[in-house]
C-alpha positions as CSV (number, residue, x, y, z in Angstrom):
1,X,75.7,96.7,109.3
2,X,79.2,96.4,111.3
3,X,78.0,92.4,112.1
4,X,77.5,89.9,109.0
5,X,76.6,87.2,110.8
6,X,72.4,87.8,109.6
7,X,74.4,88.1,106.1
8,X,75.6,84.8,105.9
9,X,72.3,82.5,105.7
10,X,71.5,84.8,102.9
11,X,74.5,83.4,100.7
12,X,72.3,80.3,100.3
13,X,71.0,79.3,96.9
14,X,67.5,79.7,98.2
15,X,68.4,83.4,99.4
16,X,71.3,84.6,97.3
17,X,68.2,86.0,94.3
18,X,66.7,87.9,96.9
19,X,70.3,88.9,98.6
20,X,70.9,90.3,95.1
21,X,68.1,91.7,94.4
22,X,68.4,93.7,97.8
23,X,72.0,94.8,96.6
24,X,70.7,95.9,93.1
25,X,68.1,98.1,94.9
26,X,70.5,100.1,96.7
27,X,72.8,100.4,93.8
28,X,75.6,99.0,95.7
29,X,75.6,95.5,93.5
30,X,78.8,96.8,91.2
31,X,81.0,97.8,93.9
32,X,84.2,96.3,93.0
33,X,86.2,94.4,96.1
34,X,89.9,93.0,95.3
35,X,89.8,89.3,97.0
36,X,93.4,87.8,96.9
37,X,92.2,84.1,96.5
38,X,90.0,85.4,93.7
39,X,92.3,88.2,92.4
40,X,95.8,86.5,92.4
41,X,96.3,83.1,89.9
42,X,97.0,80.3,92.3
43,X,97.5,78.2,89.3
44,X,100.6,80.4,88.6
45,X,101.7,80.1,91.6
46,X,101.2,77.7,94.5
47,X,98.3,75.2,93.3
48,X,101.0,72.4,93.2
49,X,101.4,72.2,96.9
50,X,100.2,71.5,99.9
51,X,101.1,72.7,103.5
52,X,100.4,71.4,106.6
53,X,97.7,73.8,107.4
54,X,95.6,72.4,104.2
55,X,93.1,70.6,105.7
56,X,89.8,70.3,104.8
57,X,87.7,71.0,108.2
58,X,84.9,69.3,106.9
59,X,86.3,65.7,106.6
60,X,89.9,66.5,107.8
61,X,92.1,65.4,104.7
62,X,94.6,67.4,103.5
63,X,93.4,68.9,100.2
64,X,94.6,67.4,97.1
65,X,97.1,69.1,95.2
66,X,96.4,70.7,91.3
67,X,97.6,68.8,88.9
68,X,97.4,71.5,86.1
69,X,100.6,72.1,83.6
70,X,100.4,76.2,84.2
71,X,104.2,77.2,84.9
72,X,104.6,78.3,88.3
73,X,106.3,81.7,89.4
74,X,107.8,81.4,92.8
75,X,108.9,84.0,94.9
76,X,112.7,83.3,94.8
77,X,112.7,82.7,90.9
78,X,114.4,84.8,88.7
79,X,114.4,87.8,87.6
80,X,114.2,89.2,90.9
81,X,113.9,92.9,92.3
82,X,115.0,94.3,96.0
83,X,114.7,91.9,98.3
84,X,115.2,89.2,96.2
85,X,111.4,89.2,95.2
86,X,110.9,87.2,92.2
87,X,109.3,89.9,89.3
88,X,107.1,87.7,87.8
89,X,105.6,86.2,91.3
90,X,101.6,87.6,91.9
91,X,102.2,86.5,95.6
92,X,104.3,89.1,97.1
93,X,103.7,92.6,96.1
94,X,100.2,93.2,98.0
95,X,102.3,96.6,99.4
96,X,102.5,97.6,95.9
97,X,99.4,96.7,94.6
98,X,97.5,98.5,97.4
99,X,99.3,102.2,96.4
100,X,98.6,101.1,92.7
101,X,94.8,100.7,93.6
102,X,94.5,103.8,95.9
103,X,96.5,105.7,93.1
104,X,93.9,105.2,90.5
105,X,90.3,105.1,92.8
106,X,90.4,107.8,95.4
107,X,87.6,106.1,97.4
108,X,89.2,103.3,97.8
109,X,89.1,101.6,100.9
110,X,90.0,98.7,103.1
111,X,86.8,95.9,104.0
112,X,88.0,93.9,107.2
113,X,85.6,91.0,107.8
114,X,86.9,89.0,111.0
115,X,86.1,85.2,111.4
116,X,84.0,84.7,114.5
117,X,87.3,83.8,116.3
118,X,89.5,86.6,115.2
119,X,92.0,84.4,113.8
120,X,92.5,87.1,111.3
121,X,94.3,89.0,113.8
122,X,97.4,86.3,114.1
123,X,97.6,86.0,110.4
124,X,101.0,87.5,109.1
125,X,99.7,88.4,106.0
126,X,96.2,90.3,106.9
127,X,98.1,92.0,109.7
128,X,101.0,93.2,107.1
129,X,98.4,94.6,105.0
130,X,96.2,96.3,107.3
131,X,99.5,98.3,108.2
132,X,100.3,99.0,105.5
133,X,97.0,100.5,104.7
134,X,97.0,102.3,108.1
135,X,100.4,103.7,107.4
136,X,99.5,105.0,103.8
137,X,95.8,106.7,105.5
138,X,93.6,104.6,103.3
139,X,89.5,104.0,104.8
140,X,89.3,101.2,106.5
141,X,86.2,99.7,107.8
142,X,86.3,96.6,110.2
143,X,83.0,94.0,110.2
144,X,82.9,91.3,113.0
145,X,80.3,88.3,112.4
146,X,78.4,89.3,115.8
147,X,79.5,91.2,119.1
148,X,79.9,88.3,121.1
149,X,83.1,87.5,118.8
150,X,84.9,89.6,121.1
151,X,84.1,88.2,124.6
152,X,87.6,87.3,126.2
153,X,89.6,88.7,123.9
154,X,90.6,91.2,125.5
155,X,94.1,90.3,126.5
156,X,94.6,88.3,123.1
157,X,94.8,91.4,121.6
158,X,96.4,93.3,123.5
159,X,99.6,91.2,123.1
160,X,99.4,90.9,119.2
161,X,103.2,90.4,118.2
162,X,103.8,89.9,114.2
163,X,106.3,87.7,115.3
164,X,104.2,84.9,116.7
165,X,101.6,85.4,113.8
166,X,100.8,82.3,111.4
167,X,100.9,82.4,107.9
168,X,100.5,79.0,105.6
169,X,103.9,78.8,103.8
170,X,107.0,79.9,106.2
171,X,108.7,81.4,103.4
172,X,105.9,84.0,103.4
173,X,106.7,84.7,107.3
174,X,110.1,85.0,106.6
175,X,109.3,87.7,103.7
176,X,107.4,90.0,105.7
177,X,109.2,89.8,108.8
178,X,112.6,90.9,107.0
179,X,110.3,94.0,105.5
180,X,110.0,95.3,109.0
181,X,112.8,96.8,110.2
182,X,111.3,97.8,113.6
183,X,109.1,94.9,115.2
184,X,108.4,96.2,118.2
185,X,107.9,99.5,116.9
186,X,104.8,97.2,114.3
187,X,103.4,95.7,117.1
188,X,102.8,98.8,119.1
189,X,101.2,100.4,116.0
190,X,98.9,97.3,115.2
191,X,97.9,97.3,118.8
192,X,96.7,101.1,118.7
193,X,95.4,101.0,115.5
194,X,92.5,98.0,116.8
195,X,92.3,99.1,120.3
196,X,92.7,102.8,120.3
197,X,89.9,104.4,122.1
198,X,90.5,107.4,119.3
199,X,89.6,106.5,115.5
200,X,90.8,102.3,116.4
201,X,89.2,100.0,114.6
202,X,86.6,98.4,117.0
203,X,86.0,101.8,118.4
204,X,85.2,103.1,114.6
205,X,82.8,99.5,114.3
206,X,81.3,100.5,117.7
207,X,80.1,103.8,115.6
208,X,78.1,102.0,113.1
209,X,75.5,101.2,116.5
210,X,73.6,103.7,118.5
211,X,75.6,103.7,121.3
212,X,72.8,103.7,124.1
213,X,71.0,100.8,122.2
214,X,74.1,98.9,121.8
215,X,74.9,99.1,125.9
216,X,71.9,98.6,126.8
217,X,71.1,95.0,124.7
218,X,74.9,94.2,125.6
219,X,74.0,94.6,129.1
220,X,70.4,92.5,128.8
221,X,72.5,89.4,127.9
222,X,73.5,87.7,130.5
223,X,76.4,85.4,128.8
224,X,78.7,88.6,128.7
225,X,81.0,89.6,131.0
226,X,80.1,93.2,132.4
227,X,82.5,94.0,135.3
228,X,83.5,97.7,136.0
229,X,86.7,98.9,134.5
230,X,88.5,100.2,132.2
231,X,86.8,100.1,128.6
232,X,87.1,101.1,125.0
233,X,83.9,103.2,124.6
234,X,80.7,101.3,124.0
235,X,83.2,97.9,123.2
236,X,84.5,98.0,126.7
237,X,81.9,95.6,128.5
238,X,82.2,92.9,125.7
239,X,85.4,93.3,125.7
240,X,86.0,93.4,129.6
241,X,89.7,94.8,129.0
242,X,91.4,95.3,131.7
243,X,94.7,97.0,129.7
244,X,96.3,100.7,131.2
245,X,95.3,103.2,129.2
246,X,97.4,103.7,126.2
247,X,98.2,107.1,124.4
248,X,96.1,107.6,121.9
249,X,97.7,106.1,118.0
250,X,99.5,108.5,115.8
251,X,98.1,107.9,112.7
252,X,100.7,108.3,109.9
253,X,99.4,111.5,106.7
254,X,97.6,110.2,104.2
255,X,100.4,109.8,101.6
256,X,100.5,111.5,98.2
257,X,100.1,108.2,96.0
258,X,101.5,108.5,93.0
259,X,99.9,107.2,90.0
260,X,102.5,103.9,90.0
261,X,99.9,101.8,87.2
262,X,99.5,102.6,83.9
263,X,96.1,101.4,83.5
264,X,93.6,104.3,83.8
265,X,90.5,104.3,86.3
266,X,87.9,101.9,84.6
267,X,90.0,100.3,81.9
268,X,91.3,97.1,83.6
């Protein structure tokens, strides 16, 4: 299902047997999904600190800091590559680690699954590496936690600009920033490649309903805004845009990837 909000209940320890008993029927249990803050070793990296954005939302403290003896590898330590990119760092080579992972799986694909307030969308980060994975033609499938995530946000996202996007440590910002050489050029190209009304993202999640079913129980609730204008296909009355229309996104070749790990497909 394109919405994971029914999902989430089921991640409790009184549902999560059944959940994966579910999974293990449809033989979908040993997919494999890359999770940075799973994947990457925070304890060779950034445990030791804490930023301003750390706070638990629960009781609102800042979260304590790890007090492990791991040696760290930041960024800007030596030996560096281009860039100045420390070698050793696990934090900065998610561009190089997604052609590494499409080289070696050819169904590999991107899973986008947005907070119920989108707040994905203004992250530097996420929005770097859905680019990039845009740019390079790999699948990418976008999962909202319900429909009426998108009411108002029309004009939000219509104005994404990497520049104004948040990311926890600054330094991180900085680094991605100074890999795009054309910003404006970015922005345009994230815009399209959400909103476009040809193969965009929420028009591509819109797929994954019938379309007359999914109009018709979007226009039985009465919370939603459902004035006349212009709209991305069966999105358009939840999202009540009210943007021109915009040519449709040239989506970049799916590049050639070549085989850049030495690690072959199922040995890792």
């Amino acid at each position: 299902s394109p919405e994971y909000e029914a999902i989430v209940d089921r991640l409790s320890p009184a549902e999560i047997g059944a959940l994966e008993a579910e999974l293990r029927y449809k033989r979908v249990l040993d997919k494999s999904y890359w999770i940075c803050c799973f994947s990457v070793d925070q304890h060779a990296s950034i445990c030791d600190q804490v930023f301003p954005t750390d706070i638990d939302p629960v009781t609102g403290l800042f979260h304590p800091a790890c007090q492990c003896s791991a040696p760290k590898q930041r960024d800007d330590m030596s030996p560096t590559r281009s860039g100045a990119r420390s070698v050793m760092s696990e934090m900065n080579k998610f561009d190089d680690m997604m052609q590494c992972l499409a080289s070696l799986q050819p169904d590999f694909g991107q899973v986008l699954a947005v907070d119920p307030d989108l707040a994905l969308f203004r992250r530097a980060w996420v929005m770097a590496e859905v680019h990039k994975a845009w740019s390079m033609g790999i699948e990418q499938s976008l999962h909202l936690h319900s429909r009426q995530s998108l009411v108002g946000k029309a004009e939000e996202l219509e104005h994404l600009r990497v520049e104004d996007m948040a990311s926890t440590n600054p330094a991180d910002k900085a680094m991605i920033l100074a890999k795009i050489p054309d910003k404006e050029a970015f922005n345009k190209e994230i815009r399209q490649l959400i909103l476009d009304d040809d193969g965009g993202l929420l028009n591509s999640w819109c797929d994954g309903f019938q379309v007359l079913q999914f109009v018709g129980e979007v226009a039985a609730e009465a919370s939603l805004d459902l004035r006349p204008g212009p709209a991305h296909a069966c999105c358009g009355s939840t999202l009540a845009a009210s943007r021109q229309a915009t040519p449709p996104a040239t989506r970049p070749p799916a590049v050639a990837l070549a085989p850049l790990c030495t690690r072959r497909r199922g040995h890792w």
